[in-house]
C-alpha positions in Angstrom: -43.2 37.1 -77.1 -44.7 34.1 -78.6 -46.7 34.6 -81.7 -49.6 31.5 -83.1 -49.0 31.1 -86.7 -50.9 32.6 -89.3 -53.9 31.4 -91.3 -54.1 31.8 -95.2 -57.4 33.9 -94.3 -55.2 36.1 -92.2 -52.5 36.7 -94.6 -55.3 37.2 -97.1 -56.6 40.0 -94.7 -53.6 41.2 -93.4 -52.1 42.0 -97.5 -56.1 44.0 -98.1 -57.7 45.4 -95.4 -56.5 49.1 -94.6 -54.8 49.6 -91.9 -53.7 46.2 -91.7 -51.8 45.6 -94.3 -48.3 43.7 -93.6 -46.4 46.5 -95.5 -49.0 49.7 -95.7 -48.1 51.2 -99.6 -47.5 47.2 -100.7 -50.5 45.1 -102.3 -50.5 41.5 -103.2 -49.9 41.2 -107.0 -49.9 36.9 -106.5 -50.7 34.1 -104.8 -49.2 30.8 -106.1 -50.2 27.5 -103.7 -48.1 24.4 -103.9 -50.1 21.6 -102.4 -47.9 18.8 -103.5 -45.5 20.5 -101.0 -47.6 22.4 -98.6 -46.9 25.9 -99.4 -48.1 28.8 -100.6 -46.3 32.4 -102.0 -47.4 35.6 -101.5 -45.8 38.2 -104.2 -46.1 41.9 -102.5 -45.2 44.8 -104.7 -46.0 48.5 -104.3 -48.0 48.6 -107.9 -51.0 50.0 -109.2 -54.0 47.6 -109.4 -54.9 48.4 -112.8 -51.4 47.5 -114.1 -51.6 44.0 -113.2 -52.1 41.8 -115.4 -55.2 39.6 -116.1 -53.4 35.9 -118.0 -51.9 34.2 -114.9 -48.7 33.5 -116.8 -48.2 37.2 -117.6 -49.1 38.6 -114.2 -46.4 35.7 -112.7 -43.9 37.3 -114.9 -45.2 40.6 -114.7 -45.3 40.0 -110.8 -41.9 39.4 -110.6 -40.2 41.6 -112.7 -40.9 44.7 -110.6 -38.2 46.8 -109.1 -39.7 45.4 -105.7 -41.4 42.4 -105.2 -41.1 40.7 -101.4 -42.1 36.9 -101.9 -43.3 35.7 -98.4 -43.9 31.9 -98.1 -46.4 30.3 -95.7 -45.8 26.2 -95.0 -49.3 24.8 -94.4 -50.6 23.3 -91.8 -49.0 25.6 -88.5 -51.9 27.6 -88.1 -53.7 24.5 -86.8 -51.2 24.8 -83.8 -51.5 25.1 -79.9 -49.3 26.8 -78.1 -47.0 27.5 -81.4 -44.3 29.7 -80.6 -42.7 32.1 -83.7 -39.4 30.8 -84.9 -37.4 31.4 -88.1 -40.1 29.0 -90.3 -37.4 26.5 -91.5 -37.5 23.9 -88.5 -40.2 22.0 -87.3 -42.6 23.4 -86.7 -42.5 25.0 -90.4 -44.1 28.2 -91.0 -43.4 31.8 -92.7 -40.0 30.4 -93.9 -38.2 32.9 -95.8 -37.9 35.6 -97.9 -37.0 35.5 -101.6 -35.3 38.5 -104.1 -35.3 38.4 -107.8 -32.4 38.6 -109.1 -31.9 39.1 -113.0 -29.3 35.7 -113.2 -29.6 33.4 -109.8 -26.1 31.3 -111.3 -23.7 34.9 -111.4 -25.7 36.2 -108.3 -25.2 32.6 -106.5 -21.3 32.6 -108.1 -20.9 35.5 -106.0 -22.6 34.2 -102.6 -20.2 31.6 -103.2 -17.0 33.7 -103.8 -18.1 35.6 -100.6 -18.4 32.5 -98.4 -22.0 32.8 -97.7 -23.7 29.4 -96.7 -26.3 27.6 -99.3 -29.3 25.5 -98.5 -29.7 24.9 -101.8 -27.7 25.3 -104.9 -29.6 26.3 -108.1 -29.9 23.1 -109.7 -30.2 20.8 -106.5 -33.9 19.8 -105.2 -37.1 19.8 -106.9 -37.2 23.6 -107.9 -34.6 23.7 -110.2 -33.1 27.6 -111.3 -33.2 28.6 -107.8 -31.4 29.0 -104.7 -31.8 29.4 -100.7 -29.1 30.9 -99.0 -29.0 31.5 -95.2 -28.1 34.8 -93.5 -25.9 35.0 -90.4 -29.0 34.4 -88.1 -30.2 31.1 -89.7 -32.8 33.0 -91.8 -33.5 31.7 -95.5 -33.6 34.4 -98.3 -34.7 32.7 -101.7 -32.7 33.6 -105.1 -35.0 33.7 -107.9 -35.6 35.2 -111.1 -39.1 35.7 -112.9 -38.2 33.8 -116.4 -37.2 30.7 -113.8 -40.4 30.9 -111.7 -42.3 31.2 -115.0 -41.4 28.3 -116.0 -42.5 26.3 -113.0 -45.3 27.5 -112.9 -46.8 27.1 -115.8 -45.6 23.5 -116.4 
């Protein structure tokens, strides 16, 4: 089944409209947009509203310091599409490309990726976001390594 891409207004609906929600108990706790790169994250937790915090740099820490946190990321520009058929997200055409899991040290987590022969699209200090890493699952899928102190740091400049 073919599937168009999503729009940000979608995913927007999609994480707060009942019954639609991507993941029913999870809300989004953050939104970061990139558009130097032409992406945007979406931080899903299963929190309570009133615990998140309201200083940006605390809620991205906050965000992603949770027991859970799925990080879904949305390359721009896909929605925009005809005929777009649904693919993985990391070839052209780009879209939802991965998923990404905090870890609480991405160098001893990616040490043991390595030990265990599993495939790296990018090493934690390679590329542009540096204290991260993509690895790739046995199906070509990206999963993001990342931990909250790292992200912080990006983020906030």
């Amino acid at each position: 089944m073919a599937l168009s891409g999503l729009s940000d207004a979608q995913v927007k609906k999609a994480c707060i409209e009942p019954g639609l929600n991507l993941i029913h108990v999870q809300r989004l706790l953050k939104k970061l947009d990139y558009p130097s790169m032409q992406f945007s994250l979406y931080f899903m937790g299963f929190e309570d509203a009133a615990d998140i915090p309201a200083d940006e740099d605390e809620r991205t820490k906050w965000c992603l310091s949770r027991k859970a946190t799925l990080e879904l990321t949305h390359n721009w520009g896909t929605e925009t599409k005809e005929d777009l058929v649904y693919h993985n997200g990391n070839s052209e055409p780009k879209g939802f490309g991965h998923i990404g899991l905090n870890v609480p040290n991405v160098e001893e987590a990616c040490k043991r990726f390595g030990e265990l022969g599993v495939k790296f699209i990018k090493k934690p200090n390679e590329g542009k976001m540096s204290g991260l890493a993509f690895i790739q699952d046995p199906d070509g899928y990206w999963i993001e390594i990342l931990n909250h102190n790292n992200i912080v740091k990006i983020t906030s400049g």
